[in-house]
N, C-alpha and C positions, 0 to 999 in steps of 0.2 A: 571325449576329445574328438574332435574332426579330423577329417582323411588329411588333411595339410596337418594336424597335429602329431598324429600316428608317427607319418614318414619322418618327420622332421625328429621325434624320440630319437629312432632308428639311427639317425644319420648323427645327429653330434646334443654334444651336452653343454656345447658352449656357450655363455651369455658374455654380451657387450653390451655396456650401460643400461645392465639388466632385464634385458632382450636377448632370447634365446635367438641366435641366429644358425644357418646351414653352416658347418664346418667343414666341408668337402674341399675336394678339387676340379677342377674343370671339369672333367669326364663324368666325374661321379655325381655330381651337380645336373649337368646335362641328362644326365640316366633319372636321375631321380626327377627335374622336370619334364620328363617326357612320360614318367609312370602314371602322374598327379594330372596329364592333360588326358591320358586315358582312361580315368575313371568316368563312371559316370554317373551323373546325378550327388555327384556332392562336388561344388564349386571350391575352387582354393585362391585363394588370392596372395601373388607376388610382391614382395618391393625391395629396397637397397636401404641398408642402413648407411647412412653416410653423415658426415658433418652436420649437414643443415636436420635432417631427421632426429638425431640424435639430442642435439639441444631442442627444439620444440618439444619432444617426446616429455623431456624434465620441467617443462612447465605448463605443458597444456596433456594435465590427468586422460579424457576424449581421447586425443590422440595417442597418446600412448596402451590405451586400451585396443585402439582399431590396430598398432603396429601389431603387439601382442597375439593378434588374432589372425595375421600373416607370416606366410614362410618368407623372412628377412633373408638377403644374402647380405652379406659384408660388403661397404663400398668405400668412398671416401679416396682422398688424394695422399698426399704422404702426412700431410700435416694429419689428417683423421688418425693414419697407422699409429703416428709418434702420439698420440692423443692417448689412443684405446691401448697401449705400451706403456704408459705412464700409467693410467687407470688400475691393468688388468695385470700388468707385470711380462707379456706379452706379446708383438707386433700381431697384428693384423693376420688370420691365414690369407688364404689368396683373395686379393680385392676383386670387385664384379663391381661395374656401370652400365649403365643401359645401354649405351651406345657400342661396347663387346659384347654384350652378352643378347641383346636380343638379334642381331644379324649371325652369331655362333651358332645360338638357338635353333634359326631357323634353317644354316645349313646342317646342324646334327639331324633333324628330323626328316626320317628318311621317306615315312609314308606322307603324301599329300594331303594337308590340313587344311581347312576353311577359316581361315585367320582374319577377323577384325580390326579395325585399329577405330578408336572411338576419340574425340577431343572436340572442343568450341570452338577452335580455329578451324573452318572448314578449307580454305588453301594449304595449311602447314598439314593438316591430315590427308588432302589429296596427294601432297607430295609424298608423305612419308607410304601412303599406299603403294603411288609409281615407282618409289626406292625398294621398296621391299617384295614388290610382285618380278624386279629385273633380277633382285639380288638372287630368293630362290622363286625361280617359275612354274616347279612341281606344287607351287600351296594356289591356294584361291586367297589374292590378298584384296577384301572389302571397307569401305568405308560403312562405319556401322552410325546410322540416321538415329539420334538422339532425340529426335523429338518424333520417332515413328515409331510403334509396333512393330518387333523382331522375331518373326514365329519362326524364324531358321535357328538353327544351333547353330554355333561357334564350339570349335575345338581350344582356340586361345584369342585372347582379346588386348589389344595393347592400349592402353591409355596415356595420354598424351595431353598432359598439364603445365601450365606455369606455374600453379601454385596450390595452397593447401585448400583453398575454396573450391578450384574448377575441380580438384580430384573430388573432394566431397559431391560435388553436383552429380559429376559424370557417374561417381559409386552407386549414387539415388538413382538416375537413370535409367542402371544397367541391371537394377534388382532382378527386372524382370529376364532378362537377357538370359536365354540357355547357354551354359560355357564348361569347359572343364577347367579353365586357367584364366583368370586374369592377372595382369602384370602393369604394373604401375609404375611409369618410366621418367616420372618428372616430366620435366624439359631436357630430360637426357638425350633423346634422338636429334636434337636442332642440329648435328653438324649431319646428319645427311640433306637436311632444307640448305644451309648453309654452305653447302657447297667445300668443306675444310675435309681432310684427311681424317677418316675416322680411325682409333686406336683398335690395333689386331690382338686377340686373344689368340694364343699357340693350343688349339683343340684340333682334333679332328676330325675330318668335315666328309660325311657320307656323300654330298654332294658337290658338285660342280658349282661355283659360283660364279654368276653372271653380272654383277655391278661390284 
């Protein structure tokens, strides 16, 4: 089992639509993705179990092998909750989206990290760079060059897709890529390009935030 396997034992025994996912809560979630960025030399990779993940999963075997092999959190809207409650007998524990959880993220992390964000969209990835270098200014936030050799390490890597092809591309891309996290965000970040109110997680935030 891998160091994303291990932790993830530890932390919950919970499965949704037969996907072991994190059963934590905020804090403990945070704690535990900050342990998984500090290892080093075994990569782990992020994502959200949500609605659209969930049904692909049951018909494309592939992908539901590549979920398998990621520490899932729970995600989805209410309609997912009432879904995986029907399913599981159950609600939901605490839902996560990319749009909470990676700017939470990066105000829990107290020491300054050298933070990627990798996507095919090179405008929507310069912005999501400029949002998240004002958000917290202790990290070094980079565009990370997909069609160049990356002999820097990365501490966390965000990825930033519309869909299940560019994730796959960018995943190939980044084999080579030194990281201790990547984190796999959809299209979840588009409301900081878009300019809308993004939704607050109630964590607590070691640092001061500046966007």
């Amino acid at each position: 089992m891998n160091a994303s396997g291990d932790f993830l034992a530890a932390a919950s025994q919970r499965t949704l639509f037969g996907l072991r996912v994190c059963d934590l809560g905020w804090n403990a979630t945070l704690g535990l993705v900050e342990s998984l960025i500090t290892l080093r030399g075994n990569r782990t990779t992020l994502g959200f179990l949500d609605a659209r993940t969930a049904f692909r999963q049951m018909i494309d075997p592939a992908y539901r092998s590549q979920l398998g092999r990621r520490v899932l959190l729970p995600g989805g809207g209410r309609a997912f909750s009432i879904l995986a409650k029907a399913r599981h007998g159950k609600p939901t524990p605490v839902r996560f989206s990319a749009a909470m959880f990676v700017p939470a993220l990066l105000s829990f992390l107290e020491k300054g990290h050298r933070i990627g964000i990798a996507g095919e969209d090179t405008a929507r990835v310069e912005a999501l760079r400029e949002h998240f270098a004002r958000h917290a200014p202790w990290h070094d936030v980079v565009v990370v060059a997909l069609d160049q050799d990356m002999p820097q390490r990365f501490d966390l890597v965000l990825v930033d897709a519309a869909g299940l092809g560019q994730e796959r591309r960018i995943e190939r891309r980044l084999a080579s890529v030194r990281t201790g996290l990547v984190v796999m965000t959809g299209a979840g970040l588009s409301t900081f390009i878009e300019g809308k109110p993004a939704p607050q997680a109630t964590v607590p935030s070691r640092q001061p935030s500046f966007a």
